[in-house]
N, C-alpha and C positions, 0 to 999 in steps of 0.2 A: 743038252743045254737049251733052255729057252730062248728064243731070238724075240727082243722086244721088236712089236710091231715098227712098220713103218709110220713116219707122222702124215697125220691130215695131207690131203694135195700131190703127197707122193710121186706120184704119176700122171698128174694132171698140169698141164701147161699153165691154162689160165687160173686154176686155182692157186698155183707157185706165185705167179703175178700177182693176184689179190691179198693174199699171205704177206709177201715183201711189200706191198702199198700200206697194206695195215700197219705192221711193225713200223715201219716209217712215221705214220702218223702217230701211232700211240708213243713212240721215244719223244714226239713234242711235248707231249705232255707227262710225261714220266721218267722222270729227274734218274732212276734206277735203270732205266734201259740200257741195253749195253748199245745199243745203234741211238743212243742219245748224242753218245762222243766219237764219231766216226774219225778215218786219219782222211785228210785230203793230200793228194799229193799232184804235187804242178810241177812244173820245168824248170830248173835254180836260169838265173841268168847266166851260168858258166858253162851249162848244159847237163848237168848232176840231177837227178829226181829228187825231189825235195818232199817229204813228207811230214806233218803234224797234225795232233789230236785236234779237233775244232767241236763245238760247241752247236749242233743242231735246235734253232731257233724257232721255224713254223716250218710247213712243209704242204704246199698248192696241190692238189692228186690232179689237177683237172689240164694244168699247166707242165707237171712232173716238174715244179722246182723247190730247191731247198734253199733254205734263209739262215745265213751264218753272220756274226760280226766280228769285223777284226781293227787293227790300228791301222790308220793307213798309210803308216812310216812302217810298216811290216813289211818286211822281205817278200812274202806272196802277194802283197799289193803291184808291186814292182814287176814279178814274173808274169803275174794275170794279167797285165798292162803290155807285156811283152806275146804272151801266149795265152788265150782265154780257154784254151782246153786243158782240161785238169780230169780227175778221176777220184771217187770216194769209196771207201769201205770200209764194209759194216761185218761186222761179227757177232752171233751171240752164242756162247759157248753151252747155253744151257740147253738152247732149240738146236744146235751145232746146225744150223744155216749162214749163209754168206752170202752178201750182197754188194754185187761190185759196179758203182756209176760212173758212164762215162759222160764228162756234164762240161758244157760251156757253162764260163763262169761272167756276170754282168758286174761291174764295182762302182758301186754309187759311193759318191764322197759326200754329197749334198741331196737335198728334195726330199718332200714328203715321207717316202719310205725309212730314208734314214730320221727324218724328224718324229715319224711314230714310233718307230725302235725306241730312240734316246728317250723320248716321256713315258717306254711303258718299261725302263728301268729302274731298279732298285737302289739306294743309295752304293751300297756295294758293287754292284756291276758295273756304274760308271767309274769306281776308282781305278779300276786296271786302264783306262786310258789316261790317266793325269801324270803319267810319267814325262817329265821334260826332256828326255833325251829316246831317239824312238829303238824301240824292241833289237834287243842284239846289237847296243852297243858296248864296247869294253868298258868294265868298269873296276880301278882297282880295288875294291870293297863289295862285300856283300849290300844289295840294294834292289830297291823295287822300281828305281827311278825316279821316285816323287822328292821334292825339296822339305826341308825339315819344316819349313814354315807354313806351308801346306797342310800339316799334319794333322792340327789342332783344330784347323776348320773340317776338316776331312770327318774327322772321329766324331764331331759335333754334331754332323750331316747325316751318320750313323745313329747318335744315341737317338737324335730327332730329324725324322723324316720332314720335318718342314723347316727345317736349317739350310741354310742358302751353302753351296755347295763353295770352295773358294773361288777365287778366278782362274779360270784357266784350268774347268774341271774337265775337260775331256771330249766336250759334244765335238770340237773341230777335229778329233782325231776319230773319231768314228765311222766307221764304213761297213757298208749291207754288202755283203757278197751274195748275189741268187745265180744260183746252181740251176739249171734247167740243164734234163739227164735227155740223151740220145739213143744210148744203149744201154741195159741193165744185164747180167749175168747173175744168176740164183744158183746155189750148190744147198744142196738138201744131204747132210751126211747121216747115214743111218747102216745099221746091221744087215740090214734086209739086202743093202744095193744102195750105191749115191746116185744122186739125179745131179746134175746139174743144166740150165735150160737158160738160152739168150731170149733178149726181147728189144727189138731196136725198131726203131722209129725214124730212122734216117732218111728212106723213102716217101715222106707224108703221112705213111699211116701204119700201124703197128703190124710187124711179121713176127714168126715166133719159131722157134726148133729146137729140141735137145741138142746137147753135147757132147761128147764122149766127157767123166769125170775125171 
């Protein structure tokens, strides 16, 4: 039987590192990436881990942080507000690598960064905050949360990007979550032998050592 080679980096520390920085950055920009839609998961305020998909936004190499948006009547606004330490992960099934962040989380409601965010949206992307009632309320009806009256401006704002969105489109519910990572963990799964290799920065300045897989 043939054993497909090991991938690029295989055994190389800092190259595993450069590898996981890339892929990072290229899911900003590539709608297809599987590390585009990583899970984060935080601390529920019951003391339950709470995990969901999120939406990789830009991502700093120089700073190690990641840019996500969310509602800020979201449940994890709440827990991040409680516990700013959270952890991401990333999977691509096709490079069968893993990338696991352990990341203080920052939650801007207001300022600049959330104000660049909001104008470099699409008419679409701001509809998911214009729901009047916030994320994971009961509702007895299938609903997206928006009021029916809404609707007509909404779709308008769609057909034409210079259509004034209605009131109460969503900028006040919007919030930057930046993700700045302390420790990262890489698994490189192959035929040959898995690597997997930590990289933390806890100390001021980066240390590095395999793991057992």
């Amino acid at each position: 039987m043939n054993i497909p080679p090991a991938p690029p980096h295989h055994d190389d520390l800092d190259g595993s590192l450069k590898e996981a920085l890339g892929l990072l950055s290229r899911a900003v920009r590539d709608r297809r990436s599987p590390w585009r839609t990583p899970t984060l998961c935080t601390v529920g305020l019951d003391g339950w881990p709470q995990g969901r998909t999120v939406v990789l936004r830009a991502f700093d190499v120089e700073r190690r942080c990641l840019r996500f948006h969310t509602d800020r009547r979201s449940g994890k606004v709440a827990q991040l507000g409680a516990e700013p330490r959270a952890q991401l992960h990333f999977y691509d099934s096709k490079r069968r690598v893993q990338l696991r962040l352990w990341v203080n989380i920052e939650v801007l409601t207001q300022g600049p960064e959330v104000e660049r965010s909001w104008a470099a949206m699409g008419p679409m992307a701001r509809r998911c905050y214009m729901a009047v009632a916030p994320p994971g309320t009961r509702s007895q009806t299938p609903t997206d949360g928006r009021p029916e009256d809404w609707m007509a401006a909404a779709q308008a704002s769609l057909e034409d990007e210079s259509a004034p969105l209605p009131p109460g489109s969503g900028q006040e519910s919007l919030t930057v979550l930046l993700a700045t990572f302390e420790r990262a963990e890489w698994l490189s799964l192959a035929f040959a032998g898995h690597r997997r290799a930590c990289f933390d920065w806890t100390s001021g300045q980066m240390r590095s050592w395999w793991l057992v897989p």
